[in-house]
Structure formats: structure tokens, C-alpha cells
C-alpha positions as CSV (number, residue, x, y, z in Angstrom):
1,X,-34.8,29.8,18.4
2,X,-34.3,26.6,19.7
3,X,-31.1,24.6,19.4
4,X,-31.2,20.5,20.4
5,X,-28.9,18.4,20.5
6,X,-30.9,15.1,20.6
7,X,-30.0,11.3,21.5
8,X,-27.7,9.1,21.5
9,X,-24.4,9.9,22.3
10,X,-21.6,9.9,24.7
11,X,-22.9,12.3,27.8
12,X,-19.3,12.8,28.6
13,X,-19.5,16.8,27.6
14,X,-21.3,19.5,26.6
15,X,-22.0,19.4,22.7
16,X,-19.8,22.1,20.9
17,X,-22.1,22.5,17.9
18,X,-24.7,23.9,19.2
19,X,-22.9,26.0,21.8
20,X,-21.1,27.6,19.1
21,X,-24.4,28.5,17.1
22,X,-25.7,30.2,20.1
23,X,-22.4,32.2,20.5
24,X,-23.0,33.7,16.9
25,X,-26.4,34.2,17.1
26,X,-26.5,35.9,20.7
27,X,-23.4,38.1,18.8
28,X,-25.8,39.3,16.4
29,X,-28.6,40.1,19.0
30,X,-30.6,36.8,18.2
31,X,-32.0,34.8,21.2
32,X,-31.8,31.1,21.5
33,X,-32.3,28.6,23.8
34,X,-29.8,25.0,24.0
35,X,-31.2,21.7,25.1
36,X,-29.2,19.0,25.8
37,X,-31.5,16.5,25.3
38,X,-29.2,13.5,25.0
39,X,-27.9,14.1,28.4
40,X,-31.4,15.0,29.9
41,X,-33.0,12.0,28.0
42,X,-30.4,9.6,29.2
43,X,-30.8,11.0,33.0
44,X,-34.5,10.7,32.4
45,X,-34.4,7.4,30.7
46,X,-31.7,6.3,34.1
47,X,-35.0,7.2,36.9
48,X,-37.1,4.6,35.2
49,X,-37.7,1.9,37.0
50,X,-36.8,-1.8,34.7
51,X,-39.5,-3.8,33.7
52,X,-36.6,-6.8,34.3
53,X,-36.6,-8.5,37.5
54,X,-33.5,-10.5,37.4
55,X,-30.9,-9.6,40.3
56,X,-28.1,-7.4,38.0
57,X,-30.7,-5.5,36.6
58,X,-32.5,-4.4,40.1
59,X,-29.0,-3.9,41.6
60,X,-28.4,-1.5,38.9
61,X,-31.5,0.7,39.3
62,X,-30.7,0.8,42.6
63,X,-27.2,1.7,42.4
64,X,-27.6,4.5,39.8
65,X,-27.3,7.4,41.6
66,X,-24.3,6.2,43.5
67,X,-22.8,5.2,40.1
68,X,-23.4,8.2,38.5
69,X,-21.5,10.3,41.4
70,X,-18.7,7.4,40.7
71,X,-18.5,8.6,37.0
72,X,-18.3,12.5,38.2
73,X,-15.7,11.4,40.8
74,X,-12.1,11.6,39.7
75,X,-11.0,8.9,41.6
76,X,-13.1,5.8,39.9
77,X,-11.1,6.5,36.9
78,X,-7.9,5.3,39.1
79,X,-9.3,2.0,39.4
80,X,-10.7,0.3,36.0
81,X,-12.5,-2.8,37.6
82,X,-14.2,-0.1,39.8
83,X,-14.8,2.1,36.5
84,X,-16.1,-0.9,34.1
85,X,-18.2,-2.0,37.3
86,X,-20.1,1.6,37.1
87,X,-20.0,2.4,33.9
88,X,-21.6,-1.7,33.1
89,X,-24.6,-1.1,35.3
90,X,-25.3,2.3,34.2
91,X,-25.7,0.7,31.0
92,X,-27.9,-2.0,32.2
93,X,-30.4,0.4,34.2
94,X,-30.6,2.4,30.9
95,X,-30.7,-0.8,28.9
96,X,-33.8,-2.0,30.5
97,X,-35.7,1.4,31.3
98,X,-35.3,1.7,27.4
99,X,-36.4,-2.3,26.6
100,X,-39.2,-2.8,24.0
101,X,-40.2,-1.8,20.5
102,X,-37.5,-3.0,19.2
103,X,-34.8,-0.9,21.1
104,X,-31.6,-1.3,22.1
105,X,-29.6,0.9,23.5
106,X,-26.2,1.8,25.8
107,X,-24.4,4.8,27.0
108,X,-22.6,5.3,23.6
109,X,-25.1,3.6,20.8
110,X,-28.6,2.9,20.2
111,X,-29.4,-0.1,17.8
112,X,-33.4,-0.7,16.6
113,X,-34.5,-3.8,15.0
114,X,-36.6,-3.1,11.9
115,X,-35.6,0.7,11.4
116,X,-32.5,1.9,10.2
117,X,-30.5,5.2,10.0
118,X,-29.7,4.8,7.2
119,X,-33.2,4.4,5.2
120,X,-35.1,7.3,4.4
121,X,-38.0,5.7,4.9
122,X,-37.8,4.5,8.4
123,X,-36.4,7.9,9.3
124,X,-39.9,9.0,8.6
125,X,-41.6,5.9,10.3
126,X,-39.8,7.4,13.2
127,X,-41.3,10.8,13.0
128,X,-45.2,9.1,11.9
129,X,-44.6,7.2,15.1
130,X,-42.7,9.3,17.8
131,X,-44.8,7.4,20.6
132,X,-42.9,4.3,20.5
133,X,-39.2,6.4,20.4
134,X,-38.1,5.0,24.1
135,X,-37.5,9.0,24.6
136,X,-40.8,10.0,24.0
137,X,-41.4,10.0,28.1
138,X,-39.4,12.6,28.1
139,X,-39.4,14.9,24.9
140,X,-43.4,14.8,24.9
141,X,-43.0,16.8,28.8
142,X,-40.1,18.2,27.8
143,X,-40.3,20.3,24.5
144,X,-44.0,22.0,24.7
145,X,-43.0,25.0,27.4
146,X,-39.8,25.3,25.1
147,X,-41.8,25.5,22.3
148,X,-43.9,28.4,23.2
149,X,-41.8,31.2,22.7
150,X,-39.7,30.0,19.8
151,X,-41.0,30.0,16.2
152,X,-38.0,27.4,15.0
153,X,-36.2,25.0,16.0
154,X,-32.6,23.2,14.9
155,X,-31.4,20.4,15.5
156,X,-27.6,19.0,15.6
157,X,-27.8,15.8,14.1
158,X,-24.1,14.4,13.9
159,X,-24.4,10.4,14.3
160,X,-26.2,7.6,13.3
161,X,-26.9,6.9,16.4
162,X,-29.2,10.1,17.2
163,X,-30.8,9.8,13.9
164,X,-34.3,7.8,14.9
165,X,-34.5,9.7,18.1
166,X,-34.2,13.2,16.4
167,X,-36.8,12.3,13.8
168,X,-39.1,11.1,16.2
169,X,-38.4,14.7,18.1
170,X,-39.3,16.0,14.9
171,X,-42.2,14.1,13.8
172,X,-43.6,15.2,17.3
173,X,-43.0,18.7,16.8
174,X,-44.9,19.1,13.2
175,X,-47.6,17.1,14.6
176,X,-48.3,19.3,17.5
177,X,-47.2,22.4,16.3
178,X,-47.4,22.4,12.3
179,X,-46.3,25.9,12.2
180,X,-42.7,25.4,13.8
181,X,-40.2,25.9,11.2
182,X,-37.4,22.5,11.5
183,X,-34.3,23.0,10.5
184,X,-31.2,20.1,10.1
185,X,-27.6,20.3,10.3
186,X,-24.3,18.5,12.2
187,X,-22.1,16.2,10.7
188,X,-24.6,13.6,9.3
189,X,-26.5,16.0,7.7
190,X,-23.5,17.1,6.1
191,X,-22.4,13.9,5.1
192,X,-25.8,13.5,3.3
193,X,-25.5,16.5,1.3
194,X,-22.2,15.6,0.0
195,X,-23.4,12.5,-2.0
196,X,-24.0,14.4,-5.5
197,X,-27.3,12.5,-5.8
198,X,-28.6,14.3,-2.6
199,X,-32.4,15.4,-2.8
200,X,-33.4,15.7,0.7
201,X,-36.5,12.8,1.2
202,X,-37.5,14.5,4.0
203,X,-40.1,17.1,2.3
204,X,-42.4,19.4,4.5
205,X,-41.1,17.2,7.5
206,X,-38.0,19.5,7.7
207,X,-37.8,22.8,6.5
208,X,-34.1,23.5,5.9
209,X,-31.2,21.3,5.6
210,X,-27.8,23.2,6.5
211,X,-24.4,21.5,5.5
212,X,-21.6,22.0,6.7
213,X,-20.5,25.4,9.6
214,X,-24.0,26.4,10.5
215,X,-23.0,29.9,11.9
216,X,-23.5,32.0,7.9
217,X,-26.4,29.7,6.8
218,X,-28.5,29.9,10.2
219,X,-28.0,33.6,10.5
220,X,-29.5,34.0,6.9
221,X,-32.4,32.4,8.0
222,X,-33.1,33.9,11.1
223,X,-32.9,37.0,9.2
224,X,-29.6,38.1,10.6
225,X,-26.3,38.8,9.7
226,X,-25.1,38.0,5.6
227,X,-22.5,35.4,5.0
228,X,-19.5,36.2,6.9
229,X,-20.5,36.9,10.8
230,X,-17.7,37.7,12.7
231,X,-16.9,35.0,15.1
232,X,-17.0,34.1,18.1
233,X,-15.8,31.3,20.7
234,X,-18.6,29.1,21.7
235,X,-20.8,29.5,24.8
236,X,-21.5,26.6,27.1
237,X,-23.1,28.9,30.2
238,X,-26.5,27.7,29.4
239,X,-26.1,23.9,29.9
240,X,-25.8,21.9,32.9
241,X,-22.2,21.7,32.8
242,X,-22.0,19.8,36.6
243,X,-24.3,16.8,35.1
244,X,-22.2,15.3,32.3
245,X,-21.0,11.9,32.9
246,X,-17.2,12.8,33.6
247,X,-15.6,14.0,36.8
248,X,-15.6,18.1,36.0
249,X,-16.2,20.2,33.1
250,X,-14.8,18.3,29.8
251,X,-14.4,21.4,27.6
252,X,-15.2,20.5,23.5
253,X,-13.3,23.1,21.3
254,X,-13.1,22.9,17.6
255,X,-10.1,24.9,16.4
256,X,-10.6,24.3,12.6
257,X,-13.1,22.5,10.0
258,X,-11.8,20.1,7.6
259,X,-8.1,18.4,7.9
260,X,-5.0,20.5,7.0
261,X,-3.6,17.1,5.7
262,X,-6.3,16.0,3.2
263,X,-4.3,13.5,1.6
264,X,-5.4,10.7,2.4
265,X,-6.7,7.5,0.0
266,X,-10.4,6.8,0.9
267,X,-10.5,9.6,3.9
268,X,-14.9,10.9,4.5
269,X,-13.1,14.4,4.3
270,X,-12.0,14.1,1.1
271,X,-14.7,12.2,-0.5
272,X,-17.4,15.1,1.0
273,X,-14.7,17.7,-0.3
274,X,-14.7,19.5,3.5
275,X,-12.0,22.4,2.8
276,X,-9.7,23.3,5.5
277,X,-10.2,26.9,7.7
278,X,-8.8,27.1,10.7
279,X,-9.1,30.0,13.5
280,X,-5.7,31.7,14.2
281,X,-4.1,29.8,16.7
282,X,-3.6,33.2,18.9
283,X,-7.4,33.1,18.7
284,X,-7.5,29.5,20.0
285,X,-4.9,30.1,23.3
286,X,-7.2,33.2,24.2
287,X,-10.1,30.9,23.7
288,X,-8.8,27.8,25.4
289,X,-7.2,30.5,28.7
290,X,-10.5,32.3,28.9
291,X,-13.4,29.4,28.7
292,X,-11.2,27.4,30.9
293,X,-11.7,30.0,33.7
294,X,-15.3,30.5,33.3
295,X,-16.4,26.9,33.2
296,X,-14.0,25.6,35.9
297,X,-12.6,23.2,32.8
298,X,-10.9,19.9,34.1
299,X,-9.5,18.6,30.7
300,X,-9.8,20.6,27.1
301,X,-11.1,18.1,24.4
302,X,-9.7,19.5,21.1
303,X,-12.0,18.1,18.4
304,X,-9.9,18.4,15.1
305,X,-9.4,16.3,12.8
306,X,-5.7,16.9,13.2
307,X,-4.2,20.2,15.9
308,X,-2.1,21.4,13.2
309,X,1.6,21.7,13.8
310,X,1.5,25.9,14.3
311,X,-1.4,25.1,16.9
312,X,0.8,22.5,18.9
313,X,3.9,25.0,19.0
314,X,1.5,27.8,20.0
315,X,0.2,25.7,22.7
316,X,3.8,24.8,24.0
317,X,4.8,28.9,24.1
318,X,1.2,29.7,25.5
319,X,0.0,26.9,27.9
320,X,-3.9,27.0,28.6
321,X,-3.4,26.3,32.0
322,X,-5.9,23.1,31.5
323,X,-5.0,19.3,30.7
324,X,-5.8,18.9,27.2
325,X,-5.8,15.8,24.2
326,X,-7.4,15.6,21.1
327,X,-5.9,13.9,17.6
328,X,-2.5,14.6,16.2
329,X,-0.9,13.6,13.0
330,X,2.6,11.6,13.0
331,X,4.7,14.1,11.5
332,X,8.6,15.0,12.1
333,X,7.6,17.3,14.6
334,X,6.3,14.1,17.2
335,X,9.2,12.7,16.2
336,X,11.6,15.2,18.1
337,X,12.1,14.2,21.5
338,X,12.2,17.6,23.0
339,X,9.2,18.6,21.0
340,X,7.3,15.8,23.0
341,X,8.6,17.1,26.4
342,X,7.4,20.5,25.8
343,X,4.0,19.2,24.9
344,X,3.7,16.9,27.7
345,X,4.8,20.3,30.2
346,X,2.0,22.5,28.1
347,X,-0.5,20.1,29.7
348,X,-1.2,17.2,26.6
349,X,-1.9,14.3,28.4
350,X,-2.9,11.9,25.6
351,X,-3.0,12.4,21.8
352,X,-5.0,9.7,19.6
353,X,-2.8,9.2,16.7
354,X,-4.4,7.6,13.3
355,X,-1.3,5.4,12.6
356,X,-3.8,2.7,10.5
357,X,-1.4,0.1,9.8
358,X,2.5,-1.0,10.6
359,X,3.3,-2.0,7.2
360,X,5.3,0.7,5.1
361,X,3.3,-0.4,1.6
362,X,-0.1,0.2,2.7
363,X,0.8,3.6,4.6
364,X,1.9,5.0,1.1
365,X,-0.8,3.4,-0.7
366,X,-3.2,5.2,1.2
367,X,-1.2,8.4,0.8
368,X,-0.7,9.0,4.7
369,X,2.6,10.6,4.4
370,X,4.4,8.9,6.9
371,X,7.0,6.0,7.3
372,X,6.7,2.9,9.9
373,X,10.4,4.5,11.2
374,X,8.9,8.0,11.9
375,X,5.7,6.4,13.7
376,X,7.8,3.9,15.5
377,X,10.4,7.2,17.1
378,X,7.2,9.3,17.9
379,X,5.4,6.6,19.9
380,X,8.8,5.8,22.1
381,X,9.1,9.6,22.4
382,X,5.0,9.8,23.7
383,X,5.8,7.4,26.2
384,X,9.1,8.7,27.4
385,X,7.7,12.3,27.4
386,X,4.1,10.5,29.5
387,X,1.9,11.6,27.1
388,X,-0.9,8.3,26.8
389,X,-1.5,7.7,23.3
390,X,-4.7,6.0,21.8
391,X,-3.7,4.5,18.6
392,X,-5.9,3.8,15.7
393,X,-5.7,0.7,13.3
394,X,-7.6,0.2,10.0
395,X,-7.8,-3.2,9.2
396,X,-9.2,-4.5,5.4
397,X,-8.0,-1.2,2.8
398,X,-7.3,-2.0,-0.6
399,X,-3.6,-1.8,-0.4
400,X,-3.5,-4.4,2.4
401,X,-3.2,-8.6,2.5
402,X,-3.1,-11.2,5.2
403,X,1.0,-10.6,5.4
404,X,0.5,-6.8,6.1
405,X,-1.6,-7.0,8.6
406,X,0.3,-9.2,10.4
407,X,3.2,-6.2,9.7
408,X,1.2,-4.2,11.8
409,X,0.4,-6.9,14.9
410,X,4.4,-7.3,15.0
411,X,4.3,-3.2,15.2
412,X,2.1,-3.2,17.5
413,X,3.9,-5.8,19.6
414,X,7.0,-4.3,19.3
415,X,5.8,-0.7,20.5
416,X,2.9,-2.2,23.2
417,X,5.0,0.0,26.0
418,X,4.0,2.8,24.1
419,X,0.4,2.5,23.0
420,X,-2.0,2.9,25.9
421,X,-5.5,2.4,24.0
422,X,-6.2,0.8,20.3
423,X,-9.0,1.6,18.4
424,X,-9.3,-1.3,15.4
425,X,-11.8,-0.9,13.0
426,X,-12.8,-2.6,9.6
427,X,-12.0,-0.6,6.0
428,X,-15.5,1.0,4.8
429,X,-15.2,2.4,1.2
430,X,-17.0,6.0,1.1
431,X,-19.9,5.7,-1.5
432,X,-18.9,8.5,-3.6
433,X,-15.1,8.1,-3.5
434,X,-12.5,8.8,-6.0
435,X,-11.6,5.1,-5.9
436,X,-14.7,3.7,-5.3
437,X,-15.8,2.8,-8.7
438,X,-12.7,1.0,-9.6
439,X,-13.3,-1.5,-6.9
440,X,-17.0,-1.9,-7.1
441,X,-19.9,-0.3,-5.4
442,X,-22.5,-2.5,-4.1
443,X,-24.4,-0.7,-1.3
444,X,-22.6,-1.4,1.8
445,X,-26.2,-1.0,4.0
446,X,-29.5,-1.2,2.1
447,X,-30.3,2.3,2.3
448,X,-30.4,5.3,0.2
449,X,-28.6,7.3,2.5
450,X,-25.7,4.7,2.8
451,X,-22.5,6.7,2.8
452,X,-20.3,3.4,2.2
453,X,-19.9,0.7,-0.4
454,X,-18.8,-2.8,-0.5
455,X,-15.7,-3.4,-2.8
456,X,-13.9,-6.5,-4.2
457,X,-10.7,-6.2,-2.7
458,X,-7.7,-6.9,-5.2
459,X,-6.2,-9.0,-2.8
460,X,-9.3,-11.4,-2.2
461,X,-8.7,-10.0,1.7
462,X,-12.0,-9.3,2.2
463,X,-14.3,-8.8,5.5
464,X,-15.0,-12.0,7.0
465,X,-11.2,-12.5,6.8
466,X,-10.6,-9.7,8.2
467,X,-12.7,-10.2,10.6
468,X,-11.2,-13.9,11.6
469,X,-7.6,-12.2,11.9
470,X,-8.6,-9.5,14.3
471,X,-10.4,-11.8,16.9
472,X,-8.0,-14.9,16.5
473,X,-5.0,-13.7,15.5
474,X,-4.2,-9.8,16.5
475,X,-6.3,-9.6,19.8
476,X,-5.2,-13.1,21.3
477,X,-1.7,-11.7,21.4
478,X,-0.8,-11.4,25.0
479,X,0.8,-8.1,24.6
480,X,-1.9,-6.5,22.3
481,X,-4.5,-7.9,24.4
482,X,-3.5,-6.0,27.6
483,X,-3.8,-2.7,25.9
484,X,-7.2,-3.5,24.5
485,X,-8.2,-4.2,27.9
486,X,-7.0,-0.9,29.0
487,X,-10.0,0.8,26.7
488,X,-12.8,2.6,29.0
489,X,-15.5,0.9,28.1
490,X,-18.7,2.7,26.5
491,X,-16.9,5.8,26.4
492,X,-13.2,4.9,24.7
493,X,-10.9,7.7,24.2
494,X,-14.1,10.4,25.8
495,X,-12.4,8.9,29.2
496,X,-9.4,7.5,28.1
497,X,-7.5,10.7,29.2
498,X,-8.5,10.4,32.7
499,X,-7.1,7.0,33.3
500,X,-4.3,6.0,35.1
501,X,-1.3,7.9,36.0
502,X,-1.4,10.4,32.3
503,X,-4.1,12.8,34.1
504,X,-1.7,14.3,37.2
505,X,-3.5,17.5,37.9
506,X,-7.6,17.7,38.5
507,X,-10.4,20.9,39.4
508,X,-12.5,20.1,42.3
């Protein structure tokens, strides 16, 4: 079998889905082969010459291969004007090597300008026309000696962003080789099959749609294994783990599926029901000590939704050894002083925290579970401990108004010492919701795989307001405006960890 991960997305480290198939499938004596193809298409798309001739653009193509040794060197990320410089005309030589047919693209999104993602039909434009995917270059050389020896092939389709490019992969497969059985899974794909007036549009284009942990269903398939394969960590020795655009091996791990909080108001997990099943956390520190010494790891990436509390204590008796970050919920625990030391020593170096607003009202309307007080001692405790903390703001929910929001701009003000990044985004309503239909559902994108809605909001807050606030009001603050300029631009909290003076120890 086959197993692609396929463009765009951040090619800061190795993709964890489809390293964790392979694990379970080489387990049960069932060959596969990875491809990276986001990372190989985006160093494939980087050797192409621009058709542009203005000065920037052939300074960039020229530079490339310096600035790609930058980006693998630990020591651009102690200088951001250096950083932004590299990481700026990387994204120009890709920019232009990628110009025409509508395409735009950067490091971290890819934008077309009659199809969209989230239309069915322009998916399969995509595969009718894989010729003028700005990949094709490269998957048309690329996939046929792959293809020989494997009768299927799977592909991990997480983001909207990789959705064109992977059905133009596909539409060039069942062209070429009709008999290939396709197969679909990731997040998106998931996300998809959640809506309860899923019927895949897709017919004899893709053979199999998997939703949700692939491991059980892909087995099956492959004639393998029943149901409940025993598992195994994931296996990253196949792909090029020196090429990724970060200085050393960034180690993905995934120590549970779903969100052990599940609480909260207007949350994707809860809408797509995702049930929470998480490995034993003495299974994770054997995983995290183990992988880290065969891949040479510089920094463990911890993809949860939330590290429950049990993992972080585990992880503070049984260092891995590694620097490590990944998302955290506020809870009591953070807000222990001590606690934060002890994390900081087992190597955390930055946890992104989904705080979403500063005002007390809209964090129990949206059933967080947490007060402004608690949030306000674990942020000073971060910073005293040197733990870097990337904070996350949702602007526009239901519960809030014009005064609330300006609630959170004081918070933010009042803890800026303490926030290293912010990530601010604008309030989407999931389609299919609890609370969706009592605010309205107009589709949010027009297209029948739209996940989100538009909603009247009871407040008359709605997004162009929103909107106005952020840019004129919340960013011009002197004091919020110098952490937004500390955000690594393209890559955001995939590189945040390695900035400045939170990342002391690093693996030549």
C-alpha cells in the first residue's frame, strides 16, 4: 500500500497520521510505502525557476537554498527580522514557481480562484483536470514507479488546504491506473462524515472513505487484522526526516483522540461527537524516551487536543529527555506555581492555551470551565516558571458584545508580560451544532461540504464588527501589538517554540 500525505501544509514535521498507519500495518505483516508529498512537492515546487522578473522575486530563487539551510539552522530562529527575512522569500520563490491557473499559494495555505474546498463539485474539476494542479510537475514523475507495486493507495487528507491538490493526485491516479483502489481518510474526511446528511459525492472516484482512527478500518480492508489491532507507536524511519523546514527532527505524537474536556459550547469535537481514548500515559513516556533516541528528536510536538492532567504529572516524574509543547487546558493544576516549575524542568517549553476570551460571562456561556482569576494566576505562573505561552482568543461567539471583548483586550493588556504569541480568530458556528439552529443556519461558504454556518448573533455583534474591533481597536494597542509581532510568520505556533530564549537546549 501506499500512504500520501499530499499538499499544502506546514513542512515543519513529519506527518503523524500516516506514520502511525504504517506502524500498524507493518505490525500485522502488511507492507506500505509513506510519501511525503507535501514536503517533496513544496521542495520541487522551490527548484522552479519564477516566471516573474522583478528584483524580490529573482533574489529569492536565488537565495533558496541558503534560506532553506537558514530555516534548518537553529540559530535564525534567535533573530526574528533574520527569520521573517527567510521565511518571506521562501514564500515568494514558491509563490511565483506556483503562479498561474488561478493559484495562490504560501508555505502554510494554498488559495484558488474559481475552485473551492469546500464544493464537491470543484473537488472533482480538480481530479477531471489534474494538469493544471501547480503540483502536477511533480506527482505526474513522481507517483508512477510508486504505483507499480502497490494495488492501493490512501491518502491523509486533514485540511482544506490539501484538498484540490489531493483530488487532482487522485484524479491522476484513476486516470492512469483505473484499477488502483483510492481510499480517504484524516481529519477533513472525518469532519465530512460527521454531518448526518453525509453521502460521499465522490462515487467510483474514491473507493473508501475512513472516518475517524484509520488503524481498525484500514486493516479490514487490506484484509488484515479485525477491529481491535494491538497498537503500536508510530514510525517515522521511512521519511526524510533531515529535510523538513525546522532546525532538527520536530517529533509529532498524538497521545489521545478526541478532548478529555468535551464541554465546550460550539467546540468541532463535540458537534462531530469525537469520543475521547487516550493511550496510557506509561505507554506515552516509553514512546516519547524511545522515538526520541531513534530519530535524533530536537523538540516533541504533542498534538492533543488537550495533554490531560495524568499525562502532564507523568511527564514531570518521567522526563523524555526532549524539549516538548503542545496545547494544555487552564485548569487548577497550571494554576499551582510549583506545578509550573516542575513542567518547565521536565522540558515544556511553551504550551498554547485556548483561553478565548477575558470576560468571565462569555467563558461560562461557552461552558469552558474556567474563571478569568484562574487564567490570570496560570499565565503569571507560565512566565515565572519560562514556559512561552501562545494564547488563543475567539472573537464574535454568541455570548459575547462590543463591552466583552474589550474585557478581554484589558486582559490581555494586563497579562502582555506573560503571553508570548496570540492566535485571534473570528467565531464560526459548526453546521450541525447543538445550538446552531437556534441562531440560524445560512451556509457560511456556498458549498455542500460547508462545515460552518452563519448565525444572527443575539447581540447584533456580528462579523464586520468584529472585524473593525480587532484591526482598530485590539491590535493597535501598543502592548498587544508587540506580542502579535512576536508570531513566526507562515508557520505560527509550528516554530513558535524555538524562538527566543524558551528553547535553551538543541541536537546537532
Amino acid at each position: 500500500m501506499l500512504l500520501i500525505f499530499p499538499p499544502l501544509a506546514k513542512a515543519c514535521e513529519p506527518p503523524a497520521g500516516i506514520a502511525r498507519l504504517a506502524a500498524s500495518l507493518a505490525f500485522h505483516d502488511i507492507h506500505c510505502h509513506l510519501l511525503d508529498a507535501n514536503l517533496e512537492g513544496q521542495l520541487w515546487l522551490l527548484d522552479r525557476p519564477p516566471t516573474a522578473t522583478d528584483t524580490w522575486s529573482r533574489r529569492a530563487f536565488k537565495g533558496r537554498s541558503a534560506n532553506l539551510a537558514a530555516l534548518r539552522n537553529r540559530v535564525t530562529y534567535q533573530n526574528y527580522d533574520r527569520y521573517s527575512r527567510v521565511v518571506s522569500d521562501l514564500g515568494r520563490a514558491m509563490a511565483q514557481a506556483a503562479a498561474g491557473n488561478g493559484v495562490t499559494l504560501g508555505l502554510a495555505d494554498y488559495h484558488h480562484d474559481s475552485l473551492s474546498p469546500v464544493r464537491s463539485a470543484d473537488l472533482l474539476t480538480a481530479a477531471r483536470q489534474p494538469e493544471l494542479n501547480p503540483f502536477y510537475g511533480y506527482f505526474s514523475q513522481r507517483l508512477p514507479p510508486l504505483l507499480e507495486g502497490d494495488d492501493t493507495v490512501g491518502f491523509s487528507l486533514n485540511y482544506l488546504s490539501q484538498a484540490l491538490c489531493t483530488f487532482a493526485m487522485v484524479g491522476f491516479i484513476k486516470t492512469r491506473y483505473p484499477a488502483k483502489r483510492i481510499i480517504l481518510g484524516g481529519g477533513l474526511v472525518t469532519s465530512w462524515m460527521s454531518r448526518p446528511d453525509w453521502c460521499s459525492p465522490f462515487g467510483s472516484l474514491v473507493d473508501e472513505l475512513i472516518a475517524g482512527p484509520g488503524e481498525s478500518p484500514l486493516l479490514t480492508l487490506l484484509g488484515g487484522a479485525p477491529a481491535t489491532p494491538l497498537y503500536t507507536p508510530p514510525d517515522y524511519g521511512s521519511l526524510p526526516l533531515g529535510d523538513y523546514f525546522s532546525p532538527g527532527t520536530i517529533l509529532p505524537y498524538s497521545a489521545a483522540n478526541g478532548c478529555y474536556w468535551n464541554h465546550c459550547s460550539f467546540c468541532p469535537e463535540s458537534a462531530e461527537g469525537n469520543a475521547y481514548h487516550p493511550l496510557p500515559v506509561s505507554q506515552v513516556v516509553a514512546d516519547l524516551r524511545l522515538m526520541g533516541r531513534q530519530t535524533n528528536t530536537t523538540l516533541i510536538h504533542l498534538l492533543d487536543n488537550a495533554v490531560s492532567p495524568a499525562l502532564l504529572q507523568a511527564l514531570i516524574r518521567e522526563p523524555p529527555g526532549i524539549p516538548w509543547y503542545g496545547f494544555a487546558r487552564i485548569d487548577e493544576q497550571l494554576a499551582d506555581g510549583a506545578f509550573c516549575q516542575a513542567l518547565h524542568r521536565s522540558g515544556c517549553v511553551m504550551l498554547k492555551l485556548g483561553l478565548e476570551s477575558g470576560d468571565q460571562q462569555v467563558l461560562d456561556r461557552m461552558n469552558k470551565g474556567i474563571t478569568v482569576g484562574m487564567a490570570s494566576r496560570v499565565l503569571n505562573n507560565l512566565a515565572a516558571a519560562g514556559i512561552a505561552v501562545y494564547c488563543y482568543l475567539l472573537f464574535g461567539t454568541p455570548g459575547e458584545n462590543c463591552d466583552a471583548a474589550l474585557r478581554t483586550r484589558d486582559f490581555v493588556v494586563r497579562h502582555a508580560g506573560a503571553i508570548t504569541c496570540l492566535n485571534l480568530a473570528l467565531f464560526n458556528m459548526p453546521l450541525f451544532g447543538t445550538e446552531a439552529s437556534h441562531y440560524g443556519n445560512d451556509p457560511f461558504y456556498e458549498g455542500d461540504l460547508s462545515l460552518y454556518t452563519r448565525f444572527r448573533h443575539p447581540s447584533g455583534w456580528d462579523r464586520a464588527q468584529v472585524r473593525t474591533f480587532i484591526e482598530r481597536d485590539f491590535k493597535r494597542h501598543p502592548a498587544i501589538a508587540a506580542i502579535i509581532r512576536n508570531d513566526p510568520p507562515q508557520f505560527g505556533s509550528n516554530h513558535a517554540a524555538l524562538m527566543g530564549g524558551h528553547f535553551p537546549t538543541f541536537r546537532e
